[in-house]
N, C-alpha and C positions, 0 to 999 in steps of 0.2 A: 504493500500500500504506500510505503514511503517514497518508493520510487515515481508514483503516479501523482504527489501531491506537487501540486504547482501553488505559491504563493504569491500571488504578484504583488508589487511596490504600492501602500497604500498611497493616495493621488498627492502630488507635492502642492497642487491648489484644490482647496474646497474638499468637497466629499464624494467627487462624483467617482463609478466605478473603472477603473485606470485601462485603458484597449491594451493588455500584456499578457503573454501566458495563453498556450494555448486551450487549455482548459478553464471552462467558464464556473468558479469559482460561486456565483449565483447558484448556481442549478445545486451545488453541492450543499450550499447553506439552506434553501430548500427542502433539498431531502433530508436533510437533521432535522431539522423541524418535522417534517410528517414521521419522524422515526420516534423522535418523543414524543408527538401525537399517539400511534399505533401502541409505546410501548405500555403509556400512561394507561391507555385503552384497553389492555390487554391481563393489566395487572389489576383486575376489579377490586377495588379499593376505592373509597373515595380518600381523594385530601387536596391541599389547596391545587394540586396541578391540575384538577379536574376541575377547576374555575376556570384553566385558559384553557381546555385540550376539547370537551367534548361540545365539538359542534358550536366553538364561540366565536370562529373567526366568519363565519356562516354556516350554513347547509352542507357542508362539507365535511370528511374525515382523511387521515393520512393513506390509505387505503387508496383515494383516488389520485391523491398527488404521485405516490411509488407509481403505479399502472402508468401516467403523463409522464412523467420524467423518465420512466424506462423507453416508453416511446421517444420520447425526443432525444435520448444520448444514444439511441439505435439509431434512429435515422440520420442523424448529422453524422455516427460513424462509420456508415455501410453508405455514405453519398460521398465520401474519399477512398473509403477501401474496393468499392466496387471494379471503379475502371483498373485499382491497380492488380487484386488478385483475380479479378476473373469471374465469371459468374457462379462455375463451378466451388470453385475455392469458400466464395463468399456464402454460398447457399451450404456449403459445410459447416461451416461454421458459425452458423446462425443453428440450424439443426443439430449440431454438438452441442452448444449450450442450452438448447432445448431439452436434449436428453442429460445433460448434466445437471440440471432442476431437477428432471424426473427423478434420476439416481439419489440427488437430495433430498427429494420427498419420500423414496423409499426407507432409507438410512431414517429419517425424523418421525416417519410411523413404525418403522421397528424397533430403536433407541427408546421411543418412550415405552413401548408395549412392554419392552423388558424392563425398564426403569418401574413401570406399573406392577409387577410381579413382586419388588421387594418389599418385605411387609414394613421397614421402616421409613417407607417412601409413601405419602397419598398424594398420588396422582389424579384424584378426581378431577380439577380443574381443565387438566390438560387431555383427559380422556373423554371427558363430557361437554355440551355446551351447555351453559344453565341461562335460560330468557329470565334474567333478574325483576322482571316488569309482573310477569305471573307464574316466577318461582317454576319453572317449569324445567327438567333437565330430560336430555337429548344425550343418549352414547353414541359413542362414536367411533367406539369399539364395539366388536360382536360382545354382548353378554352373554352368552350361551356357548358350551363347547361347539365349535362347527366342523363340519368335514374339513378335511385338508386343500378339497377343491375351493368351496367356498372359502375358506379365508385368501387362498393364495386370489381369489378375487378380487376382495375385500383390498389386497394391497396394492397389486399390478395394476385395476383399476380408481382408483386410489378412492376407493369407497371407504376407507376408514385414518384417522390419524387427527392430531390435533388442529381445532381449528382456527390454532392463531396462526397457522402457517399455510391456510389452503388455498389461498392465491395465488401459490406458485404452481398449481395445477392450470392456473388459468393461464400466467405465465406460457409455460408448456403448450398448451391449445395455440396461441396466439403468434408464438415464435415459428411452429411448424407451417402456421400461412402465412406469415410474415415475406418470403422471398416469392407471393403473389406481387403485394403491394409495392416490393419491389423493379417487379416487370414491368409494373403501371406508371410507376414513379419514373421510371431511367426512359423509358419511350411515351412520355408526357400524355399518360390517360390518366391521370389521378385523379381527374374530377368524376370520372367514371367509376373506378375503386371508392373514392367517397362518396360519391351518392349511391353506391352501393351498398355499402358500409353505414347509411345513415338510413336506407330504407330497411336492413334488418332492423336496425332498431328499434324504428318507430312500428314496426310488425312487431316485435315483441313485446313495444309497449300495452299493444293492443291483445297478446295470449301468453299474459305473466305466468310465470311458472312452467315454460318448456323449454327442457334443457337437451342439449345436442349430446350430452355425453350423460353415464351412469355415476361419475361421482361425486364425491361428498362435496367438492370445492364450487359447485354448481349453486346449493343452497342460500352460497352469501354473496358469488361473483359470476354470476351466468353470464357463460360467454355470448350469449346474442346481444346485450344488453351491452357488458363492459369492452367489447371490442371494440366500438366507439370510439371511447377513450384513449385505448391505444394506438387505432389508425390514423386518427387525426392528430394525435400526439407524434406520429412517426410519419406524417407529412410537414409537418413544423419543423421538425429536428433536419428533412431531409433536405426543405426550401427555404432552411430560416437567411439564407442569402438574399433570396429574390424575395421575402418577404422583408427583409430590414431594408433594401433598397428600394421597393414601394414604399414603406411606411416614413413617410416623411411630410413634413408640411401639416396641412391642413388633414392628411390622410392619417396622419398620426395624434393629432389632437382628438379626432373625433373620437378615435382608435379608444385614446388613454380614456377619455371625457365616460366612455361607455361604459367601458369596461371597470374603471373607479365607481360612477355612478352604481350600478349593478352592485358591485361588493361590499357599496358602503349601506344600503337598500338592503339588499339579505344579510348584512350585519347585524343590521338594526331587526328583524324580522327575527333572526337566530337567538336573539335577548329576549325572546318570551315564547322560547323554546316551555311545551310541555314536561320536559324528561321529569319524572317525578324523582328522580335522585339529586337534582339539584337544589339547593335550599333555594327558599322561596324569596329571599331579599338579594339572592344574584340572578334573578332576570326580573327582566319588566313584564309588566301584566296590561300593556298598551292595547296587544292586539287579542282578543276574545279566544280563549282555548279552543273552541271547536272551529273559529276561521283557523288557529293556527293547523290545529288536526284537518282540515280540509286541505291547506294547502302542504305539508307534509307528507301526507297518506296517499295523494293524488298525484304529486310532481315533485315529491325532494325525498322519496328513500332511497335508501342505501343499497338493496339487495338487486332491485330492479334499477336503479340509476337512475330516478325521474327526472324529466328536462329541466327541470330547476336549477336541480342539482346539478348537474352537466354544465348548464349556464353559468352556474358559480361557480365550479370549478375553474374554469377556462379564466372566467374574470376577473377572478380571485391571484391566477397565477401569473395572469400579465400585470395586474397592480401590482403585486407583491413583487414581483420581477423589475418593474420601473421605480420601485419604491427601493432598492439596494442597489440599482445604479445611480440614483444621484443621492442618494443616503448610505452608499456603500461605508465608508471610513467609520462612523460610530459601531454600527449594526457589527461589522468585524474588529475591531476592536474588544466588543461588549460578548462577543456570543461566539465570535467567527473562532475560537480558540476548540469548541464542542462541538459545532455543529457544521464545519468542515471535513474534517476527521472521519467523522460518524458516515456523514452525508457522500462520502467518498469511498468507504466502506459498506454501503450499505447492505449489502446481497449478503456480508458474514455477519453484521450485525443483525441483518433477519434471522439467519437460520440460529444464533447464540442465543436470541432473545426469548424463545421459545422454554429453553432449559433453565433461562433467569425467571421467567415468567414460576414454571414449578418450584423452581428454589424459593423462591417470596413466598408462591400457598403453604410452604412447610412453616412457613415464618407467623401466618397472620392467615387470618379465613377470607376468605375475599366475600365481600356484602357492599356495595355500594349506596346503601344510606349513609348522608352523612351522620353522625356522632359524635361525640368528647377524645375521638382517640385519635385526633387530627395531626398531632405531633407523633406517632406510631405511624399514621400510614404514610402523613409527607414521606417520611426516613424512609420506609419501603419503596417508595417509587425516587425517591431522589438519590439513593442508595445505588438503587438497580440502575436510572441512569450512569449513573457515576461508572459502576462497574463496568458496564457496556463498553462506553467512553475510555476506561483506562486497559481495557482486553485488546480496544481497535490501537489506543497508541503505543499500546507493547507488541501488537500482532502476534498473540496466544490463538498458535494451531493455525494462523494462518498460510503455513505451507500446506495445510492438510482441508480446508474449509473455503469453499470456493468465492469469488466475490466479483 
């Protein structure tokens, strides 16, 4: 990882983000950010992070930011590698790391299954999902002995395994079409690819609940729904040339004016979120519960991607993105020390965070009411950052843990 960190020269006037370095140091401070979003998330506890992480910046969670930024650092790196290695080469190599997900995901559902077997280990968090809304718990493991066929099922099609990490199934799905949109992209049909790509969508907004594949990772990230995200994420990344040389002038006012307005709009919307594990004096109670549940339920969930949502993300990610280039020098300063690192590491601090995630349940029960034991859980989730954070700057196992 040290090798790949590029630091460039914070600006010698002002604040604004420095043109150095080939690697866009943005995108990385980004993904730290949705990694303590995700891990905050992940580790059901409440304490004070859970005042900034669920769902305050809008309608949004770190979940759709990784999927975006995975697309956009593919595309901006297969629109240089392509002419040089060849189509073959390149189309290798995108399907290799496809299958080296796969290979990932199988390791993280069997590592834990065995981890689950030791009686001084309770694994429920990580073997079960629990709906904290109506107490409802979901295995995710067979309960039951099964054949030796069925489970080898169970794993190959990744129908069972924890589900803080089953996005890399979708990962996987997305990467094996990926060198479509490439064909589209390099002989200039991508508006073809994309409106292609946005008419499944909006077909599946219309028969939620069908998933192209049998597993488990379909539940919370249905690939008809979240490839969206991706394809359009990885025509950004692959034309952010011709789109930075369009975007100018008046074409870029409008641009910023939109896409700010929007973010600051579902900001404001996001403060009188329902979630009932929030206390009641950190959100506003401006907008009536059942409009807010109308428009939640209808166009900003999670599992389905409703256009809300989608629309926030995207505007979400260009403000934020315009917001560290001309405010870059405090922002790194202040954070860029964590959330570079992390954010540049990402892909090991996914698969590490899983096993930090069970290490915490051993610690503390996870219950997302808040309570009097706010000093116990901050420690646990700022604890578990920290950990994260000093694993990626020592690179513990990272010869061995992909990234």
């Amino acid at each position: 990882m040290s090798k790949n960190t590029e630091r460039p020269p914070l600006s010698e006037s002002g604040w604004h983000y420095p043109s150095t370095g080939r690697r866009d140091l943005r995108i990385d401070f980004l993904r730290g950010i949705a990694m303590i979003i995700m891990v905050v998330a992940h580790i059901e506890v409440f304490s004070v992070f859970n005042l900034f992480t669920s769902e305050r910046f809008g309608l949004v969670s770190g979940a759709e930011g990784f999927v975006i930024f995975a697309g956009i650092v593919l595309g901006s790196l297969y629109r240089h590698r392509l002419p040089i290695d060849g189509w073959i080469t390149s189309i290798y190599r995108v399907w290799s790391r496809a299958w080296k997900l796969y290979v990932v995901s199988l390791f993280i559902i069997i590592s834990i299954y065995l981890l689950a077997l030791l009686p001084f280990i309770n694994a429920h968090e990580v073997i079960s999902f629990t709906n904290r809304g109506i107490n409802q718990v979901y295995p995710l493991y067979p309960v039951n002995d099964v054949p030796l066929n069925t489970a080898l099922n169970f794993l190959f099609y990744l129908q069972a395994g924890p589900h803080q990490t089953q996005v890399l199934g979708l990962y996987v799905i997305l990467m094996l079409i990926t060198p479509l949109a490439f064909v589209a992209f390099r002989y200039h049909k991508q508006w073809y690819f994309l409106a292609a790509s946005w008419l499944v969508y909006f077909w599946y907004q219309k028969h939620v609940n069908i998933h192209i594949t049998n597993s488990n990772f379909e539940n919370a990230f249905a690939v008809l729904a979240w490839q969206v995200l991706f394809f359009n994420a990885l025509a950004i990344g692959w034309f952010k040339a011709e789109i930075a040389s369009y975007m100018y002038g008046w074409r870029k006012v409008l641009l910023l004016s939109f896409c700010v307005s929007v973010s600051l709009i579902l900001f404001f919307i996001a403060q009188n979120h329902t979630n009932p594990f929030l206390p009641s004096w950190a959100k506003l109670n401006l907008i009536e519960a059942h409009t807010f549940n109308y428009i939640y339920e209808n166009y900003a969930q999670k599992n389905s991607l409703g256009v809300v949502r989608v629309l926030n993300d995207f505007c979400l990610l260009v403000t934020l993105y315009w917001l560290l280039t001309i405010c870059w020098t405090p922002f790194y300063k202040a954070l860029g020390w964590y959330l570079i690192p992390v954010g540049q590491a990402s892909l090991y601090v996914f698969i590490i965070h899983v096993y930090v995630v069970l290490l915490a349940s051993q610690l503390v029960s996870f219950n997302l009411s808040p309570n009097n034991n706010w000093l116990i859980t901050s420690t646990i989730h700022g604890g578990s950052l920290m950990l994260l954070w000093w694993m990626t700057k020592k690179e513990v196992g990272m010869k061995y843990i992909p990234n």
